[in-house]
SERO-219163 format. One record per residue: residue number from 0; residue in three letters; y, x, z of N, C-alpha, C in turn. Coordinates in Angstrom, 3 decimals, m for minus. Each point is the difference from the previous one (the first is absolute). Layout:
N
{site NUM; "Ala"; {Y; X; Z}; {Y; X; Z}; {Y; X; Z}}
...
//
This chain:
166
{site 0; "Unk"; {10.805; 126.269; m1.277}; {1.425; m0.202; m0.117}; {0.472; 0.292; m1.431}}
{site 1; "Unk"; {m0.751; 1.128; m0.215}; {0.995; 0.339; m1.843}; {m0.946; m1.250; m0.796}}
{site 2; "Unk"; {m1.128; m0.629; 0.182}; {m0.562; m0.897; m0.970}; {1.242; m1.278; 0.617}}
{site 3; "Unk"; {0.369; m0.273; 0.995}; {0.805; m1.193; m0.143}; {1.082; 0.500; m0.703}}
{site 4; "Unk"; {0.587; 1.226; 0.469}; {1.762; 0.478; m1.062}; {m0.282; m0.835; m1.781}}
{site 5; "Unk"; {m1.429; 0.636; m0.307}; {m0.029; 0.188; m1.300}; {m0.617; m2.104; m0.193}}
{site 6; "Unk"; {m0.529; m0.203; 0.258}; {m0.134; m1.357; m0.146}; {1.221; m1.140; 0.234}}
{site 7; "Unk"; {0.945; 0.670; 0.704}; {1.744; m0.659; 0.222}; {0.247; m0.013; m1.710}}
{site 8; "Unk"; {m0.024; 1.284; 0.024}; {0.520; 0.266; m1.235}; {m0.102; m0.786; m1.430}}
{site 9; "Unk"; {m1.557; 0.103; m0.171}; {m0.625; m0.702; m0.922}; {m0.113; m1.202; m0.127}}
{site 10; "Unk"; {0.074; m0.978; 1.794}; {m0.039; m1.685; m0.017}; {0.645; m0.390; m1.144}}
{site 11; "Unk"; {1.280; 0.027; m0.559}; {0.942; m0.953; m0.961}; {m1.215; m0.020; m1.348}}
{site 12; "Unk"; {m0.369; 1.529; m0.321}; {m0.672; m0.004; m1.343}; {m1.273; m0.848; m0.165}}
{site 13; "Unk"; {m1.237; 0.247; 1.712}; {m1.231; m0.775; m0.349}; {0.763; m1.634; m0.147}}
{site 14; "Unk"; {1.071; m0.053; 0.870}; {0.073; m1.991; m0.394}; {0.584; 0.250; m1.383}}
{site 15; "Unk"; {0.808; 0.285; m0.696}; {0.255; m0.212; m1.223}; {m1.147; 0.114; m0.793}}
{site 16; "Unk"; {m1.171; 0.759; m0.061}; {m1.345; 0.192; m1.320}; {m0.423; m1.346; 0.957}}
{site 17; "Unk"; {m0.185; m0.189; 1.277}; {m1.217; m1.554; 0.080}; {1.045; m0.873; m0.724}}
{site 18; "Unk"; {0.951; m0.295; 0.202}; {0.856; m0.921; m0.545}; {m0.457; m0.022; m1.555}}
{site 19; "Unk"; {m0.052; 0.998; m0.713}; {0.255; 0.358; m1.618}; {m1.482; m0.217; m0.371}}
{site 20; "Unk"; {m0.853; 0.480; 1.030}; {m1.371; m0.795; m0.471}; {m0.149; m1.088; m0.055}}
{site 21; "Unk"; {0.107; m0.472; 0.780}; {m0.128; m1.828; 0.471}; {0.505; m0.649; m0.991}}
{site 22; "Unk"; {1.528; 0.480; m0.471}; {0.201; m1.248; m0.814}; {m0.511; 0.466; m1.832}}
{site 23; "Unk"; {m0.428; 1.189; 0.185}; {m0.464; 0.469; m1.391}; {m1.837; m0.439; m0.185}}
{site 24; "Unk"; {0.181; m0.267; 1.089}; {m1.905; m0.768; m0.055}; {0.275; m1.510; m0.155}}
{site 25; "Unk"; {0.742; m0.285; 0.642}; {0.494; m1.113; m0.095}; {0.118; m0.683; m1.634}}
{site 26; "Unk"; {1.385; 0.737; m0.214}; {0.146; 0.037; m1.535}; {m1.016; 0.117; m1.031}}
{site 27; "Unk"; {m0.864; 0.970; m0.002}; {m1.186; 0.196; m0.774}; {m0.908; m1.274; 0.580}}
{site 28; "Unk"; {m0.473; m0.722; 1.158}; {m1.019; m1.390; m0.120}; {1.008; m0.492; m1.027}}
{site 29; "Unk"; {1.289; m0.577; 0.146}; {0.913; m0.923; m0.379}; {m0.088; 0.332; m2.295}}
{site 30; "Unk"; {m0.530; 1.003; m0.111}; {0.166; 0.363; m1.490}; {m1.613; m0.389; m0.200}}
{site 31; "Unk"; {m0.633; 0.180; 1.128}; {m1.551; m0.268; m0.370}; {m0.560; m1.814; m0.208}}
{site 32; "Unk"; {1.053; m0.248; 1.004}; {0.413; m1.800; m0.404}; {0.118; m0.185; m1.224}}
{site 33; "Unk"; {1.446; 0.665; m0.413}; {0.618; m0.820; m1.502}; {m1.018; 0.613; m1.328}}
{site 34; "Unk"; {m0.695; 1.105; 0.774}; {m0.751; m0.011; m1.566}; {m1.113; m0.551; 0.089}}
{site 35; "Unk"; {m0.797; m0.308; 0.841}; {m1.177; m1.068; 0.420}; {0.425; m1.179; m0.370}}
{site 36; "Unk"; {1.172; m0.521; m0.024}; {0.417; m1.480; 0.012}; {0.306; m0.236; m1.591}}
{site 37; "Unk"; {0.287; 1.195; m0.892}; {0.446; m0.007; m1.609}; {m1.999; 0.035; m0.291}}
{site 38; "Unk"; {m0.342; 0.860; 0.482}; {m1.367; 0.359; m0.685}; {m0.445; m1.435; m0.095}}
{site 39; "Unk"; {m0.389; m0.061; 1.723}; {m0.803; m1.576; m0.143}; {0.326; m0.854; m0.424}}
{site 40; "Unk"; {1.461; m0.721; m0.649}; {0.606; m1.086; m0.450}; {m0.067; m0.064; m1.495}}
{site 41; "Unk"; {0.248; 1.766; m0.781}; {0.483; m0.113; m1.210}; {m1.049; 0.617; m0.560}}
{site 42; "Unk"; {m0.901; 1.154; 0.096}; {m0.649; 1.085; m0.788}; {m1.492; m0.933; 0.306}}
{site 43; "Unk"; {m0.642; m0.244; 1.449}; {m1.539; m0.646; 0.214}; {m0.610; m0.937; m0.532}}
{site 44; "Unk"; {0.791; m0.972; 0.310}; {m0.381; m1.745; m0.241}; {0.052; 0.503; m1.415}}
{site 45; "Unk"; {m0.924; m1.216; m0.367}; {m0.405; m0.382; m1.374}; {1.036; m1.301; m0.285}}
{site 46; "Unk"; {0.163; m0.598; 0.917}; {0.591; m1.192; m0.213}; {1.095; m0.069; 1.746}}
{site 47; "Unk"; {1.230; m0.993; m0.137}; {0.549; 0.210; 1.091}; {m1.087; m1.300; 0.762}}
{site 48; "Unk"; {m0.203; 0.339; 1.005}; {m1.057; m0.697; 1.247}; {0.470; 0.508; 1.384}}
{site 49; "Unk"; {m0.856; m1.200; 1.079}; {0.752; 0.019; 1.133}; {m1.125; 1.760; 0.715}}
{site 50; "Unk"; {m0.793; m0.109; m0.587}; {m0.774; 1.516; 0.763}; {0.608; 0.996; m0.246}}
{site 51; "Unk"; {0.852; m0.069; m1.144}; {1.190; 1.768; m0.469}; {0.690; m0.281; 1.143}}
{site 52; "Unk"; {0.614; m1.217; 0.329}; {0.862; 0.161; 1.039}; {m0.414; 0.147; 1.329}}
{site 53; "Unk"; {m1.030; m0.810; 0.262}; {m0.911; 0.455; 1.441}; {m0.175; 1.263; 0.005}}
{site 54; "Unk"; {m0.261; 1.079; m1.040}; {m0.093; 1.513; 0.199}; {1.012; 0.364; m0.141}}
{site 55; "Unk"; {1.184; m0.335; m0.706}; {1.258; 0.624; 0.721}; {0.813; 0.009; 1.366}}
{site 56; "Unk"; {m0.082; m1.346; 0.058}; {0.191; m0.239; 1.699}; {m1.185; 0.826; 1.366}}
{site 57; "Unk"; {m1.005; 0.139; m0.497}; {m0.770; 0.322; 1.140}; {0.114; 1.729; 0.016}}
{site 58; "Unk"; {0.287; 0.745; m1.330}; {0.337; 0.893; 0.018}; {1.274; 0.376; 0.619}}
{site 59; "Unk"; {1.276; m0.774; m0.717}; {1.094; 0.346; 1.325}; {m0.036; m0.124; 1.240}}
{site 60; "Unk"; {m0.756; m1.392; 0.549}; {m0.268; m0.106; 1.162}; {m0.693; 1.479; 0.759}}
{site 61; "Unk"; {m1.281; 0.192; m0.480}; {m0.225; 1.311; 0.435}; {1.237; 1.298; 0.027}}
{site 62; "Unk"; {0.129; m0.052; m0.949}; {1.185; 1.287; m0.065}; {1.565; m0.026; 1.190}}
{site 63; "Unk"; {m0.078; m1.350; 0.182}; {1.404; m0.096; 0.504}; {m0.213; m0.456; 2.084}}
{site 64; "Unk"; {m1.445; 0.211; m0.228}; {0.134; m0.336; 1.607}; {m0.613; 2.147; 0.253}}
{site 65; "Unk"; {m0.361; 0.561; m0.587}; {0.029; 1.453; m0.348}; {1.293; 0.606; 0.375}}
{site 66; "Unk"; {0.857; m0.873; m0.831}; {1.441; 0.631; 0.422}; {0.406; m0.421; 0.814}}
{site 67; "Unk"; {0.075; m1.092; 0.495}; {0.410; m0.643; 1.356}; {m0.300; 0.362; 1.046}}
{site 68; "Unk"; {m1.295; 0.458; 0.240}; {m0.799; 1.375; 0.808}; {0.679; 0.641; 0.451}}
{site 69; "Unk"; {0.107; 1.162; m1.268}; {0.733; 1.006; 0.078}; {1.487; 0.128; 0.183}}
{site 70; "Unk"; {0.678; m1.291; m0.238}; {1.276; 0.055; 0.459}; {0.372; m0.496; 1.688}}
{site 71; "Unk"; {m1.287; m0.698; 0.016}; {0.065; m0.600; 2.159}; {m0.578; 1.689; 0.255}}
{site 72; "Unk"; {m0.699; 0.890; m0.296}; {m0.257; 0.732; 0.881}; {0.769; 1.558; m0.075}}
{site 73; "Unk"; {0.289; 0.421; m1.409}; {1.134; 0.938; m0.302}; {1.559; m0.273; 0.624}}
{site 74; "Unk"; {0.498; m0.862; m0.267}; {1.142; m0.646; 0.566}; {0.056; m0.509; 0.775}}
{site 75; "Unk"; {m0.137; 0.604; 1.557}; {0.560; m0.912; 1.091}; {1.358; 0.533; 0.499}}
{site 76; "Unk"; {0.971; m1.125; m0.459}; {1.354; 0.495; 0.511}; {0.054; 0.059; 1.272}}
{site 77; "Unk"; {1.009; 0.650; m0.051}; {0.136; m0.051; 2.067}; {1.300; m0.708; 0.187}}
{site 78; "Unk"; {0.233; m1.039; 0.872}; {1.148; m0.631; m0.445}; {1.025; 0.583; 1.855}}
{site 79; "Unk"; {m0.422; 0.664; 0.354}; {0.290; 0.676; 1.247}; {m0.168; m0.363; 1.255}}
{site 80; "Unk"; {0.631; 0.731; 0.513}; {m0.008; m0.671; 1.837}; {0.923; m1.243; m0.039}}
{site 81; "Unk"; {0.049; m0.779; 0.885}; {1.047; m1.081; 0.065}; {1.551; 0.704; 0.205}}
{site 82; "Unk"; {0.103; 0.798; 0.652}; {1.056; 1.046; 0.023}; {0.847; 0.646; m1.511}}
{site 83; "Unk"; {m1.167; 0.257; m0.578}; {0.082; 0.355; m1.248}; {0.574; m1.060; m1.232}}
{site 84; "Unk"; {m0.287; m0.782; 0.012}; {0.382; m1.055; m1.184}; {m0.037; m1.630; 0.803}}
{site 85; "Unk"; {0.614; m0.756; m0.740}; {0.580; m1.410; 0.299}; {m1.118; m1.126; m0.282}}
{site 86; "Unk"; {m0.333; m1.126; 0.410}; {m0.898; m0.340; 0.350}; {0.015; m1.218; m1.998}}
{site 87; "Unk"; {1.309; 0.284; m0.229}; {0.000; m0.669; m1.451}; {m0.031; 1.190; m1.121}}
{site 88; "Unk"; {m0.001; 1.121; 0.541}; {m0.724; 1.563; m1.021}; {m1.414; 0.189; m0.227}}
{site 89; "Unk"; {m0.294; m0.670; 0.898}; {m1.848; m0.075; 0.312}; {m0.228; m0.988; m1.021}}
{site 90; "Unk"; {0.565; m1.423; 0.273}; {m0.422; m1.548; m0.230}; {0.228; 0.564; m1.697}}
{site 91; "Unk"; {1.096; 0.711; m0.365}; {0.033; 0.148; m1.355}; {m1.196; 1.309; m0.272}}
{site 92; "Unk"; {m0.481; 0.905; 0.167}; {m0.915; 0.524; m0.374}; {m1.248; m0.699; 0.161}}
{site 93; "Unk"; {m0.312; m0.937; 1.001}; {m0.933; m1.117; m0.386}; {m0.111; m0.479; m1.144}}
{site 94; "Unk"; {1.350; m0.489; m0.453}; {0.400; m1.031; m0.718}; {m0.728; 0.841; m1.552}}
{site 95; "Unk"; {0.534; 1.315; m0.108}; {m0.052; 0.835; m0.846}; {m1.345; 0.188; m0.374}}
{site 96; "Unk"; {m1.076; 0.285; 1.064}; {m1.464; 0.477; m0.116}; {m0.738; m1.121; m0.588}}
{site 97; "Unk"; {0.631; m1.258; 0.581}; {m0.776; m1.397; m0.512}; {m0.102; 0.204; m1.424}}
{site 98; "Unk"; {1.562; 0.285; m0.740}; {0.171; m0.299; m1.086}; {m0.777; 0.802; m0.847}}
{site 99; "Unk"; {m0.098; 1.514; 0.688}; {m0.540; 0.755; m1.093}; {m1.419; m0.327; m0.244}}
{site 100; "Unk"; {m0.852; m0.285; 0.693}; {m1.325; m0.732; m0.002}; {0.311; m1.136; m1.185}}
{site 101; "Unk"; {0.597; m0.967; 0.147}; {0.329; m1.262; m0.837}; {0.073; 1.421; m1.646}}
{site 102; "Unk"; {1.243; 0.425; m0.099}; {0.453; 0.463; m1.141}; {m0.983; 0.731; m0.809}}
{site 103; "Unk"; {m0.925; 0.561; 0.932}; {m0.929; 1.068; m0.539}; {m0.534; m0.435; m1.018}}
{site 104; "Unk"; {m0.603; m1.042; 0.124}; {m1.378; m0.620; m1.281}; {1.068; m0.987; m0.679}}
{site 105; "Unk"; {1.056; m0.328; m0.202}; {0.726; m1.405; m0.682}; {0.972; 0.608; m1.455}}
{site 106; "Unk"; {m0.145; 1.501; 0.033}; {0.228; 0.290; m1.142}; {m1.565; m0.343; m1.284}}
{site 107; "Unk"; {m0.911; 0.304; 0.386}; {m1.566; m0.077; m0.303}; {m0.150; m1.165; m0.176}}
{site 108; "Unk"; {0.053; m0.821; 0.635}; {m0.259; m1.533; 0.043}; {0.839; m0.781; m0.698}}
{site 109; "Unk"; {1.211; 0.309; m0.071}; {1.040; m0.275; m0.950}; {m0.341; 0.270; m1.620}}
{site 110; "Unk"; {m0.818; 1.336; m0.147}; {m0.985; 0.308; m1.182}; {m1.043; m0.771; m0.397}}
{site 111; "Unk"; {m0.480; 0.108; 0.830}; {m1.151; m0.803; m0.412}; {0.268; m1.766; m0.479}}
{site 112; "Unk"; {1.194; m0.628; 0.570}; {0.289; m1.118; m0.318}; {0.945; 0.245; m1.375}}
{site 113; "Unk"; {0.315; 0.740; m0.696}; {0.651; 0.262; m1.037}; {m1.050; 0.026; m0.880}}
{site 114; "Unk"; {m0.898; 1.117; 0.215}; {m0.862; 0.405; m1.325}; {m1.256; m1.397; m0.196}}
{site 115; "Unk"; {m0.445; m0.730; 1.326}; {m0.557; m1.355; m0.199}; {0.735; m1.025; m0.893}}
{site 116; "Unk"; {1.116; m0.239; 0.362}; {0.783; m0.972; m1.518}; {0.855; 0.167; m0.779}}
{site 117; "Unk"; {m0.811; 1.577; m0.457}; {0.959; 0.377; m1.081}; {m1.208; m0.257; m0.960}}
{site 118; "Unk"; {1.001; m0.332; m1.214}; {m0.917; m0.239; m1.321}; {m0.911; 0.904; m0.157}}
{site 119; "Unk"; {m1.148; m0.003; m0.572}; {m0.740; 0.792; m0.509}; {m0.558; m0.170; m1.433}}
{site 120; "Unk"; {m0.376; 1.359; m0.872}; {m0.627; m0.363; m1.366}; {m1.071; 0.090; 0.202}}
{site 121; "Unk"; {m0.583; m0.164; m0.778}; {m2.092; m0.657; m0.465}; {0.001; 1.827; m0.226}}
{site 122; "Unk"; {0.372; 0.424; m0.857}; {m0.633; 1.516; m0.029}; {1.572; 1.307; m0.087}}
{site 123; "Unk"; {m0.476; 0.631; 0.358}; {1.153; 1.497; 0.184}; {m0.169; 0.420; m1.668}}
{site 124; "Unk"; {1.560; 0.574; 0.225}; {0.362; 0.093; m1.610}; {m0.686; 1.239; m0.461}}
{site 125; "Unk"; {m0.643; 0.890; 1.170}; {m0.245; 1.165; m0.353}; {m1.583; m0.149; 0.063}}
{site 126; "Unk"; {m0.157; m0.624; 0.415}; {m1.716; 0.258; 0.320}; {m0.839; m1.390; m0.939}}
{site 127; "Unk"; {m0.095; m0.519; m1.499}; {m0.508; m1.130; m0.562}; {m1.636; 0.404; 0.728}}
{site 128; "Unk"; {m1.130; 0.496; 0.661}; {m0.558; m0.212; 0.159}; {m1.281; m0.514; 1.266}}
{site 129; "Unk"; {1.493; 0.082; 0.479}; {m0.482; m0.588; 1.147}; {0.698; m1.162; 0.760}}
{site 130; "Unk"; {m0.540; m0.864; 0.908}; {m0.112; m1.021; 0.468}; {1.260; m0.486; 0.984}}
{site 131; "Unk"; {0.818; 1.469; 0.506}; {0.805; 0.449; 0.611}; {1.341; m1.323; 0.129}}
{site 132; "Unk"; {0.629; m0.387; 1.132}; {0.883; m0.407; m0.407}; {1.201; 0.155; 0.792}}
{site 133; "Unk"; {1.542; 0.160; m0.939}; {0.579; 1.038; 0.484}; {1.064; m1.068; m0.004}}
{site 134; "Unk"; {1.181; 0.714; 1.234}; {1.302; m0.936; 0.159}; {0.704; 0.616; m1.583}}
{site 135; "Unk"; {1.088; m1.797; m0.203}; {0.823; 0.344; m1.143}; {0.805; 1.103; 0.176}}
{site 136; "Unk"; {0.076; 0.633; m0.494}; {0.842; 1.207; 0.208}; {1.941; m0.385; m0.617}}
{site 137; "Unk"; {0.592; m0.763; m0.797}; {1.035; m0.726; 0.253}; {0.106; m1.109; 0.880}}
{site 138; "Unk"; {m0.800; m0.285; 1.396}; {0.538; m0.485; 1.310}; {0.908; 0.646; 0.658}}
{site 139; "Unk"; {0.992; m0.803; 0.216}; {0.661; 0.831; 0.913}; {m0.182; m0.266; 1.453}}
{site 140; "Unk"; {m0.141; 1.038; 0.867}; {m0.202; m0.231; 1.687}; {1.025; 0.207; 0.905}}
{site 141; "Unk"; {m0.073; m1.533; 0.040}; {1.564; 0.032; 0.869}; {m0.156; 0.280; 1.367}}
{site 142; "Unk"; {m0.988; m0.001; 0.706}; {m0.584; 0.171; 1.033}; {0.368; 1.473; 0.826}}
{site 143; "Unk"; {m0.321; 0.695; m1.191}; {0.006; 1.750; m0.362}; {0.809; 0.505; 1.521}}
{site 144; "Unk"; {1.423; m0.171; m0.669}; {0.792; 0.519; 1.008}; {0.472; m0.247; 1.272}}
{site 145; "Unk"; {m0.802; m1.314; 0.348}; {m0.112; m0.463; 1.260}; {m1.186; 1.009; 0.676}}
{site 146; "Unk"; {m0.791; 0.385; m0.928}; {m1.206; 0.467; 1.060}; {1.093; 1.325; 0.287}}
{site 147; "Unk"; {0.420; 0.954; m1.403}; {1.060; 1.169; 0.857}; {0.619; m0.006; 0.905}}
{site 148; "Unk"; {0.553; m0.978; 0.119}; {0.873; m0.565; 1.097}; {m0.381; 0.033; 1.233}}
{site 149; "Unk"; {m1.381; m0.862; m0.043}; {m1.001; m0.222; 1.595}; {m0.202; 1.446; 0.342}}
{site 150; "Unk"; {m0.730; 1.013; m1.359}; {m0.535; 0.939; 0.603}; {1.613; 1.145; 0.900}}
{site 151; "Unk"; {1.064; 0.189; m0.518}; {1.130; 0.379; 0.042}; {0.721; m0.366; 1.741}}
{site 152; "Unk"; {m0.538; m1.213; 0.233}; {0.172; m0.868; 1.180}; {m1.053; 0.729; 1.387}}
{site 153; "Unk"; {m1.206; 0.112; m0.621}; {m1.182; m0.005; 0.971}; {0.117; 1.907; 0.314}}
{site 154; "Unk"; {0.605; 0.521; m1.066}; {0.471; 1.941; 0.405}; {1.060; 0.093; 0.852}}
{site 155; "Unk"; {1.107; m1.029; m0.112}; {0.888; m0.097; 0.465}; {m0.206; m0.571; 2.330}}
{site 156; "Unk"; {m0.888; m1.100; m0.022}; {m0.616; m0.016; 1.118}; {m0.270; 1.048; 0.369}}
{site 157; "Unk"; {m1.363; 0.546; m0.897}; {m0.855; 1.254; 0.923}; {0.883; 0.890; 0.295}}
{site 158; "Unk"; {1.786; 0.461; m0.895}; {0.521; 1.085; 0.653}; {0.964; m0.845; 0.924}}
{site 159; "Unk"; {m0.223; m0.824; 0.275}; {1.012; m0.923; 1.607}; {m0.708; m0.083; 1.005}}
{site 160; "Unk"; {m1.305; 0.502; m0.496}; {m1.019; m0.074; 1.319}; {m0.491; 1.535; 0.922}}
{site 161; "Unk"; {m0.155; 0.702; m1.087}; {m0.085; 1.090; 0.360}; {1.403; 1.111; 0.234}}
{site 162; "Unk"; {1.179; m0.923; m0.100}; {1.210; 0.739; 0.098}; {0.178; 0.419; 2.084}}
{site 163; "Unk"; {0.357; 1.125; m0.128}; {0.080; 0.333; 1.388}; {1.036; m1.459; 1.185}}
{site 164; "Unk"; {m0.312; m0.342; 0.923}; {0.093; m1.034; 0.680}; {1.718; m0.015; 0.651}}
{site 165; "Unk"; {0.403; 1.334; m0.156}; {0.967; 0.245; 1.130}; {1.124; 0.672; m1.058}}
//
């Protein structure tokens, strides 16, 4: 009986740290994307070719079904009893879970289609001896703040999903 008192107690805190993990693992695959996707596009290749991009894509691909994982099995909302919530409160937390799946990887992918046709120079201004070839660094990426945006969008889901039901 006193281990249930004291576990009443504590429920709110363990869901808030799984919550704060989940999307902080989350977040960290999602940084392990965008710098996999700069490495392999801008710092590897010798030349821009379709295999830099086959290893950037197959790398996000890996990374982002990782997070997708972990977000179907950390996050299962509870959308309640039928008693509990309206049968178009549900249809929209459906609606919601779909999206965050969609949103997850389309900031990344949105990257990777930026740094593919953005100009590039023959050699980095800093490095004359090697083979290296690096994006222009006066490009501007208009792309940029769309990916903030997506990612801004897809935090915004995960806290509509995991927001208490009632």
């Amino acid at each position: 009986r006193l281990y249930r008192r004291l576990q009443a107690r504590w429920q709110s805190f363990d869901a808030y740290s799984r919550v704060a993990s989940c999307v902080g693992m989350n977040q960290t695959l999602t940084m392990m994307c965008f710098f996999l996707v700069g490495h392999t596009l801008t710092d590897v290749n010798v030349e821009r070719n379709l295999p830099s991009l086959c290893r950037a894509c197959t790398c996000v691909v890996l990374l982002q079904v990782c997070a997708m994982s972990l977000l179907r099995l950390d996050i299962r909302h509870s959308t309640g009893s039928a008693a509990d919530s309206s049968a178009q409160a549900r249809a929209l937390r459906q609606l919601a879970s779909l999206s965050v799946f969609v949103l997850n990887g389309a900031p990344v992918w949105l990257a990777i289609v930026q740094l593919h046709i953005a100009p590039h120079e023959d050699r980095c201004a800093d490095d004359d001896i090697s083979d290296t070839v690096c994006v222009d660094p006066q490009q501007l990426f208009l792309y940029s703040p769309a990916c903030f945006l997506l990612q801004f969008l897809w935090l915004s889901m995960v806290l509509f999903i995991i927001a208490p039901a009632n």
